[in-house]
C-alpha positions as CSV (number, residue, x, y, z in Angstrom):
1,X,-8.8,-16.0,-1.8
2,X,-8.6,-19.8,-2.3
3,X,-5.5,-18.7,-5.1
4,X,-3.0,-17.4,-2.7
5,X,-3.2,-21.1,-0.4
6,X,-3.4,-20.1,3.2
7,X,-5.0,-22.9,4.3
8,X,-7.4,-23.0,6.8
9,X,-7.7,-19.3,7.5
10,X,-9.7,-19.1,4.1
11,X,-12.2,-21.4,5.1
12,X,-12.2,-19.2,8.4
13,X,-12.2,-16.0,7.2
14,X,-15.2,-17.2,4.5
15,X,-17.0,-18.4,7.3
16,X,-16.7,-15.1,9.4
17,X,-18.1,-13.1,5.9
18,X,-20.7,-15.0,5.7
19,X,-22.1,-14.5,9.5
20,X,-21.4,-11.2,9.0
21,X,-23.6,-10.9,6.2
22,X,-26.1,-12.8,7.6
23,X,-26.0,-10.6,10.5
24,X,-26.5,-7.1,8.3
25,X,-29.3,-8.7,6.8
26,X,-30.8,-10.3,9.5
27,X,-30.3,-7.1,11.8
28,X,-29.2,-4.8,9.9
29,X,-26.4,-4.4,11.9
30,X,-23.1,-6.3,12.7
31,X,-21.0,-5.9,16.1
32,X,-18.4,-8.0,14.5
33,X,-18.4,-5.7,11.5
34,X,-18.0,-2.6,13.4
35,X,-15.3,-3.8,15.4
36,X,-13.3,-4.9,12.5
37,X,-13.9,-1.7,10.5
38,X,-13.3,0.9,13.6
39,X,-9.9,-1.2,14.3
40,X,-8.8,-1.2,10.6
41,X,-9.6,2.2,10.7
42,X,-7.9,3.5,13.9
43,X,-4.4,1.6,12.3
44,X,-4.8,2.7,8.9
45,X,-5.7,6.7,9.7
46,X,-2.6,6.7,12.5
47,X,-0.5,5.6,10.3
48,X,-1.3,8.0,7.7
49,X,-1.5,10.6,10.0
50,X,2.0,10.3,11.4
51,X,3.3,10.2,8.1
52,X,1.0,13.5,6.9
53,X,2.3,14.9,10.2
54,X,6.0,14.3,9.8
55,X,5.7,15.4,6.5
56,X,3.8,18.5,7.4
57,X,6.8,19.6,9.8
58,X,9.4,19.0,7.4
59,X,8.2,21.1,5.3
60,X,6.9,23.7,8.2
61,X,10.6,23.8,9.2
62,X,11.9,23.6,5.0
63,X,10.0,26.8,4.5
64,X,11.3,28.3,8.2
65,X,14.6,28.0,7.5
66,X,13.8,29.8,3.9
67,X,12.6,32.6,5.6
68,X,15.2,33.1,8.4
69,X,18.6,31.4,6.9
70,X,19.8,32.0,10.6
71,X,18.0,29.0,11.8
């Protein structure tokens, strides 16, 4: 991470593993961990769920208009 020269926020973010880890050991869980994975997740499967959606349609309507050229 130290390669790409962001600065502080590598120190920061190194930090925040590191508690993190500490935490999972320690507890065996992390509330920090959970919140960043359950956020990543909620972005990354809306994302790809508009765009499996979208796709989906297009080709719901593709094979629609195959079937009935009058639409």
């Amino acid at each position: 991470m130290r390669q790409w020269k962001l600065g502080p926020m590598v120190d920061e973010s190194l930090k925040l593993m590191k508690s993190v880890s500490k935490d999972i050991a320690k507890n065996g869980f992390s509330f920090l961990y959970l919140l960043m994975i359950l956020s990543s997740n909620f972005i990354i499967n809306s994302i790809f769920g508009m765009i499996g959606g979208a796709l989906g349609m297009s080709l719901m309507n593709r094979k629609l208009r195959e079937d009935d050229p009058s639409l």
